[in-house]
C-alpha positions in Angstrom: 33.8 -11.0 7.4 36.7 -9.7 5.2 39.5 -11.1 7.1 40.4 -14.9 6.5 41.6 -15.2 11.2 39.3 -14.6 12.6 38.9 -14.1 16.9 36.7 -15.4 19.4 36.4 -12.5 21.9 34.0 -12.2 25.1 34.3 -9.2 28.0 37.8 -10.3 29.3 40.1 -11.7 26.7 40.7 -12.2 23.1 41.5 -16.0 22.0 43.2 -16.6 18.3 40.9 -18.9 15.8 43.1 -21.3 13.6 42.9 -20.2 9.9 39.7 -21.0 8.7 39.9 -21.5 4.8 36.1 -21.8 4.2 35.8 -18.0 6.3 39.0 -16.8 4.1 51.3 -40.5 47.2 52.3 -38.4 50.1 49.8 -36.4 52.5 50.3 -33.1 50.9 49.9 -35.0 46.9 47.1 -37.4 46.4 44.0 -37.6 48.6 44.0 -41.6 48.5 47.8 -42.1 49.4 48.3 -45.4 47.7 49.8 -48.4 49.4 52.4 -49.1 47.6 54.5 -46.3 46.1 53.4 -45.2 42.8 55.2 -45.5 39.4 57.3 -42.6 38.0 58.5 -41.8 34.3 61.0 -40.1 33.4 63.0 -39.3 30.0 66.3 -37.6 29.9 67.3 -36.4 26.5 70.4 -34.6 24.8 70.7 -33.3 21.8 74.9 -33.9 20.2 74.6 -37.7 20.5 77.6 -39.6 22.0 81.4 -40.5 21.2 80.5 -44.0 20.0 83.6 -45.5 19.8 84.3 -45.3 23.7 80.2 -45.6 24.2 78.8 -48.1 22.8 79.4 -52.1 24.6 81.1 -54.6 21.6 77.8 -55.7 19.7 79.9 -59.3 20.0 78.9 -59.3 23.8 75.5 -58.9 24.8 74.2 -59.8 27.9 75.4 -58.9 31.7 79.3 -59.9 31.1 80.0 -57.0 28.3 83.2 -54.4 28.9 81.9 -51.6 30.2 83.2 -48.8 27.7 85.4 -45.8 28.6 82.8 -43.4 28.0 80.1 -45.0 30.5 83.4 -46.2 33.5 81.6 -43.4 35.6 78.5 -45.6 35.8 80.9 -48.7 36.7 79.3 -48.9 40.4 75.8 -49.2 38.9 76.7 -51.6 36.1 73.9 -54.3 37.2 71.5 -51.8 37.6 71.4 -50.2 33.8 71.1 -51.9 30.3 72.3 -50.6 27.3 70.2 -51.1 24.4 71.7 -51.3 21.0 69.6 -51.5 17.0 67.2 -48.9 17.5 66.1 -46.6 15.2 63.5 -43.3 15.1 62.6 -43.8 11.2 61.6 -40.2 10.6 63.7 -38.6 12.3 65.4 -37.5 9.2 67.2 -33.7 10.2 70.1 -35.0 12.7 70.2 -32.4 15.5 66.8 -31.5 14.9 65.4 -34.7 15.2 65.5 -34.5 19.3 61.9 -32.5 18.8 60.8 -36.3 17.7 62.6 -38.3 20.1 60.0 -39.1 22.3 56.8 -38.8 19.6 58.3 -41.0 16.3 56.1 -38.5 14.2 56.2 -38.3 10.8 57.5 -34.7 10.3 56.1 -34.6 7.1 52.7 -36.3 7.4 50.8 -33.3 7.3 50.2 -32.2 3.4 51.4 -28.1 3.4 53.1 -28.1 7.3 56.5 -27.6 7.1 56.7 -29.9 10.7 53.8 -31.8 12.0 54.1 -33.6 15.8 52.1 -35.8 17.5 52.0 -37.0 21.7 55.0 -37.6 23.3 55.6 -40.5 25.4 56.0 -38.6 28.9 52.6 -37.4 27.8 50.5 -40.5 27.2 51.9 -41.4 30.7 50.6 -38.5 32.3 47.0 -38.7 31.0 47.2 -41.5 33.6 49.8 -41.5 36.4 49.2 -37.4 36.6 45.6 -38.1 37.8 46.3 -38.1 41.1 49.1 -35.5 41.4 49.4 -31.4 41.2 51.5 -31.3 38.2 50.4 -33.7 35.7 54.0 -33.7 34.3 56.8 -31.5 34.5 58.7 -30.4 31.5 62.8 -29.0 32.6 65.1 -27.8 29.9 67.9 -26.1 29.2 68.7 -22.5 29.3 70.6 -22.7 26.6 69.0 -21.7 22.8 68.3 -24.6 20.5 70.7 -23.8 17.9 73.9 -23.3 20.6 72.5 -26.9 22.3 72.1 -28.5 19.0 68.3 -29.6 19.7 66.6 -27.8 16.8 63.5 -25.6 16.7 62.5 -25.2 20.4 63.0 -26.6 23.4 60.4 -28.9 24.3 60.8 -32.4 24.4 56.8 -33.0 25.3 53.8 -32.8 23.0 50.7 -32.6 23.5 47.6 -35.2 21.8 47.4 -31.6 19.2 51.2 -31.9 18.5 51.8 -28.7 20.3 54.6 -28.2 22.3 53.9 -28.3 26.3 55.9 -25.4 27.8 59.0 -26.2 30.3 61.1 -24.5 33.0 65.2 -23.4 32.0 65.9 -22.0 35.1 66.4 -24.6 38.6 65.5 -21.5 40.5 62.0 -21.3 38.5 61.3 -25.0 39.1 61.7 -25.0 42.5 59.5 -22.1 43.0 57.0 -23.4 41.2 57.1 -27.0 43.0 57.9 -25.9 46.5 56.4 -22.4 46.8 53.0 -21.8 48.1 50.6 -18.8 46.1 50.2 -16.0 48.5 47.0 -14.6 46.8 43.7 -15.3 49.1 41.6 -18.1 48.6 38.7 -16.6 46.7 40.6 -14.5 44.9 42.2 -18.0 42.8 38.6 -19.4 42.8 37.5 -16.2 41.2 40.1 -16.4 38.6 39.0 -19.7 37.9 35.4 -18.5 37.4 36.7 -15.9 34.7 38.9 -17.8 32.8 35.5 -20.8 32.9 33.0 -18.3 31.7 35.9 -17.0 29.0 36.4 -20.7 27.3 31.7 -21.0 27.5 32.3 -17.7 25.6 35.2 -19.0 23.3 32.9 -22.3 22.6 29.6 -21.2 21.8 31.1 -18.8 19.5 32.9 -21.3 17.7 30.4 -23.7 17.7 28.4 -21.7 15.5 30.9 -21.0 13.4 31.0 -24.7 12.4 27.9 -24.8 10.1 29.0 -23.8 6.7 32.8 -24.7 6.7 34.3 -27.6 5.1 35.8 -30.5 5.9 39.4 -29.1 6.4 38.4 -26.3 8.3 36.0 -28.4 10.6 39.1 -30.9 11.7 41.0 -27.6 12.3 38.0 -26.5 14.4 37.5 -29.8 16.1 41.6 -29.6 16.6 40.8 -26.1 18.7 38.0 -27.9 20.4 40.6 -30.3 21.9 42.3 -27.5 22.9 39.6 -25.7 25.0 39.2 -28.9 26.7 42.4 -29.5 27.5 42.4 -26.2 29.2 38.7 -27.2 30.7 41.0 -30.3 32.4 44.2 -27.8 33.5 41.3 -26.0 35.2 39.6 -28.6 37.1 42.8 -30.0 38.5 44.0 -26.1 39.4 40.5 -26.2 41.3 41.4 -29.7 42.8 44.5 -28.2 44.5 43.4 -24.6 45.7 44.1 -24.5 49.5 46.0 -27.6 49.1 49.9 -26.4 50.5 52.7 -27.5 48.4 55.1 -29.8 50.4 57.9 -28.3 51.9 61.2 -28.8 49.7 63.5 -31.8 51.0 66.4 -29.2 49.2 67.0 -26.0 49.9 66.6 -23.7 47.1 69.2 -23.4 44.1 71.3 -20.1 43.7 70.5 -18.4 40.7 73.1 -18.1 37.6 74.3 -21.5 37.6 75.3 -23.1 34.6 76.2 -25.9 32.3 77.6 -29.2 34.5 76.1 -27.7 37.7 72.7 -26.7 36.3 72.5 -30.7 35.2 73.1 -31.5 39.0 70.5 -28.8 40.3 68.1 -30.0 38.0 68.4 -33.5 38.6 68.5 -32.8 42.8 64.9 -30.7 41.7 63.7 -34.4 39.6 64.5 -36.1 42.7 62.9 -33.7 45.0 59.3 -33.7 42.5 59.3 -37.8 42.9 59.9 -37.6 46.4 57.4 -35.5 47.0 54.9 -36.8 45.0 54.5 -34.0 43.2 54.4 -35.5 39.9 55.1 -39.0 38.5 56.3 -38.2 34.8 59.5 -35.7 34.5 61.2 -35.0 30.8 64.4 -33.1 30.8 66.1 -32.1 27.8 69.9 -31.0 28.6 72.2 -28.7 27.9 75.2 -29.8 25.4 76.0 -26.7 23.8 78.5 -23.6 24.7 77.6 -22.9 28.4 77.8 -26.9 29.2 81.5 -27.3 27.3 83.0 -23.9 29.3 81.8 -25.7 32.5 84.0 -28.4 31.6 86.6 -26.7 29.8 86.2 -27.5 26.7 86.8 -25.3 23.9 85.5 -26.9 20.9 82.3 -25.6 18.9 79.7 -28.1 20.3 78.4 -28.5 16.0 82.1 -29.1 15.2 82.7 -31.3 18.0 79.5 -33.4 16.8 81.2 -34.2 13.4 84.8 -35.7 15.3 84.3 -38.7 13.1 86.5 -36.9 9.6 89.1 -34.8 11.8 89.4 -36.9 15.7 92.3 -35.3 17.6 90.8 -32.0 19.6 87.3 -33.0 18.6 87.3 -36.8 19.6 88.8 -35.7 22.7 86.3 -32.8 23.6 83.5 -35.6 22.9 84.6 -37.9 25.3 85.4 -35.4 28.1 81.6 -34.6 27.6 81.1 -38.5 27.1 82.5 -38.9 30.9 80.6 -35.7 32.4 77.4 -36.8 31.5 77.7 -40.0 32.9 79.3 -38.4 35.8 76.1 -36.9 36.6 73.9 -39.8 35.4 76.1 -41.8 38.1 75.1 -39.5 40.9 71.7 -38.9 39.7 71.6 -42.5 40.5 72.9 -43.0 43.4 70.3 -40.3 45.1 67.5 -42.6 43.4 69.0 -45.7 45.3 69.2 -43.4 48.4 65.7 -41.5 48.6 63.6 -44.3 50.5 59.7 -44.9 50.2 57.3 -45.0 53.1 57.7 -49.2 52.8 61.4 -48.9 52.9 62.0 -49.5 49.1 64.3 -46.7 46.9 62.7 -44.2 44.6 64.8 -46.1 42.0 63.2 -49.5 42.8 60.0 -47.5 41.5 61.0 -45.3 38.3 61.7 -46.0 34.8 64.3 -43.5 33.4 65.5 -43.6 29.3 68.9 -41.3 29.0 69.5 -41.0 25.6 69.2 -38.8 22.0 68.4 -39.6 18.4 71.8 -39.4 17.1 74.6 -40.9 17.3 77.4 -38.7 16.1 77.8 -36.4 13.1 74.5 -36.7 11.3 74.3 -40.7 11.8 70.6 -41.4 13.2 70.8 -44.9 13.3 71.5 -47.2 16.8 70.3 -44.3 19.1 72.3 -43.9 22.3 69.8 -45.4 25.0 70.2 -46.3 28.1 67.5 -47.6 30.4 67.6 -47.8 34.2 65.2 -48.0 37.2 62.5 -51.0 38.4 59.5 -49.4 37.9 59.0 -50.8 33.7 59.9 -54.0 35.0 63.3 -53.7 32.1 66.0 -56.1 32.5 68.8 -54.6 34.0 72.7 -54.8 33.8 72.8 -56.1 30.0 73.9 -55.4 26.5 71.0 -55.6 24.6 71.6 -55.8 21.1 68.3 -55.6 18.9 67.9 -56.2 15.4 69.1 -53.6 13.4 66.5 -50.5 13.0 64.2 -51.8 15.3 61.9 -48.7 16.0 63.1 -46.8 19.1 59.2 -46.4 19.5 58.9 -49.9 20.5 60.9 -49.0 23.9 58.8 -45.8 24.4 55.5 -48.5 24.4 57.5 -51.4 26.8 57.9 -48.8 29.4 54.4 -47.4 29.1 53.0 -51.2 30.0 55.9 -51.5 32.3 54.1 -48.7 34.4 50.9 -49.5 34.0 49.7 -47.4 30.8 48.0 -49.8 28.5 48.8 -47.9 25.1 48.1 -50.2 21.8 50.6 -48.5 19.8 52.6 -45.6 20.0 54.2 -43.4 16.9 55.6 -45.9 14.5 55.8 -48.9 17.3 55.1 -52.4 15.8 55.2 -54.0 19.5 56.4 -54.3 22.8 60.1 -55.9 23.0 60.2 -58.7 24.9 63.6 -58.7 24.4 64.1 -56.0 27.3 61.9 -57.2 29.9 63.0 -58.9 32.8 
């Protein structure tokens, strides 16, 4: 072989080798409906980080009697039903507007000798290994339409990584994600299971070719084989649960479906309607969504300040400071009303949606380039959190520590997670 990538090929597609040195709960979801209504994860994430003069609660009063700050007064009518969490810290998240591709992993983006940017599983994703089990979409990933440099999220836009490290793709568009939630495939029966049947007898192909390619390489190439191993299987499991769910009807949508071309503030409240909607219907249990921050969000509020300038408000205040907290107060805007359609969706036992979700808004910087005390804010009772408090941690406490209370709060028993060093005890009720 004179070429150092190399491709697995069988009748009916073509699949890409890693470089190989040594070679140069409703009806319509879950078929046992559960009696009680299931958990539900979900992570909102932005990428600019927060005014934190007007966000942040006075460190001097923790607890449930803090001042609500002028940046969160939106959220005033929820106030016992959120805590803000204060001392956390993502310790390699080391590139400030980048670092949001971390947020939710705490990887090492350097731990990998020769890769310019190593990952490893996100939280949403360690929760859907289990609470997806029993629904259509294991997890759902929604971003922003917006391109990573103009929302100030770095390379890509996936907040969600897979056990491999490899980004798990996402929907931009409201329109796209309702389709693909509430719209039923037209094509015939047979004609899925038969595309199942290729795509089967493609990765038996893709296998046994690469398994004999195993004998000979060393030990680097064999853990990049092993790596593309995981890979086939993870398809093998996308499969199966495709097969699980032909002839099964999606729900019909409890909203009706989004108008195309929205943008900035509004696409924020389609998308969070369409979060609402998945839960409701069971149609998934764990929902990332990383927002919009950049130029389409700040024209739909009228603001006219670069959204990297705006970030760095700290040296120069005036226009900057002010565009900040105008953003500050739209988010939480919509974080309010977000809420309140939690509170207002009920359960078959007459409970809220929100009595049975855990939701994390927050980023991995703070303003400017600052990285430290990451803007979080936790909400729901499905994690069992303590609610309507000030939490103030030690300083640097890893962020990952949160990420691992709320997997036990819903019932995933991780041992660790990224660079956690325990559950906080601190933040349960």
């Amino acid at each position: 072989m004179k070429h150092r990538r190399h491709f697995l090929k069988s009748s009916t597609a073509l699949i890409g080798l890693p470089v190989l040195n040594s070679l140069g709960f409703r009806r319509f979801a879950s078929a046992a409906e559960p009696t009680t209504p299931p958990k539900r994860l979900v992570f909102l994430g932005f990428g600019w980080g927060i005014t934190e003069e007007t966000w942040y609660p006075d460190i001097k009063t923790p607890g449930p009697d803090y001042g609500l700050p002028a940046g969160l007064k939106p959220l005033a009518r929820h106030k016992k039903d959120f805590s803000i969490v204060q001392g956390l810290w993502n310790q390699y998240s080391v590139e400030g507007h980048a670092g949001s591709t971390w947020w939710l992993s705490g990887a090492n983006k350097f731990a990998q000798p020769g890769q310019s940017m190593h990952n490893t599983i996100s939280a949403d994703q360690v929760a859907a290994e289990q609470l997806g089990l029993h629904t259509r979409f294991s997890s759902l990933q929604l971003n922003t339409s917006e391109s990573g440099e103009a929302a100030g999220h770095g390379p890509g836009l996936s907040m969600a990584w897979d056990r491999n490290g490899k980004p798990v793709a996402g929907l931009n568009d409201p329109v796209a994600a309702y389709h693909k939630l509430f719209s039923n495939d037209a094509t015939p029966i047979e004609e899925q299971k038969g595309r199942l049947a290729e795509k089967r007898s493609v990765l038996d192909t893709v296998l046994e070719n690469a398994r004999s390619l195993q004998r000979g390489l060393g030990k680097d190439d064999n853990e990049k084989l092993n790596e593309y191993f995981q890979s086939i299987r993870d398809i093998e499991t996308r499969l199966s649960k495709e097969e699980k769910w032909i002839g099964v009807p999606r729900p019909g949508a409890p909203i009706k479906e989004p108008r195309g071309g929205v943008e900035g503030k509004g696409s924020v409240a389609l998308m969070y309607d369409l979060l609402v909607a998945a839960f409701q219907t069971d149609s998934t249990r764990v929902i990332t969504y990383r927002q919009p921050g950049g130029g389409e969000f700040l024209n739909s509020i009228g603001v006219d300040v670069h959204p990297h300038d705006m970030s760095h408000y700290v040296t120069t205040k005036g226009e900057k400071l002010a565009a900040s907290q105008k953003r500050d107060l739209t988010n939480s805007t919509l974080l309010a009303g977000l809420i309140d359609k939690l509170k207002a969706t009920k359960e078959a036992d007459g409970s809220s949606l929100f009595d049975h979700i855990a939701l994390t808004y927050g980023s991995n910087i703070r303003s400017g380039h600052h990285l430290s005390n990451c803007p979080t804010l936790l909400t729901g009772g499905g994690a069992g959190i303590k609610l309507g408090e000030n939490i103030v941690l030690p300083q640097n406490t890893p962020l990952c520590n949160v990420w691992l209370t709320m997997l036990h709060g819903v019932g995933v028993p991780a041992e660790r997670h990224g660079d956690s060093t325990g559950v906080l005890n601190q933040i349960r009720a």
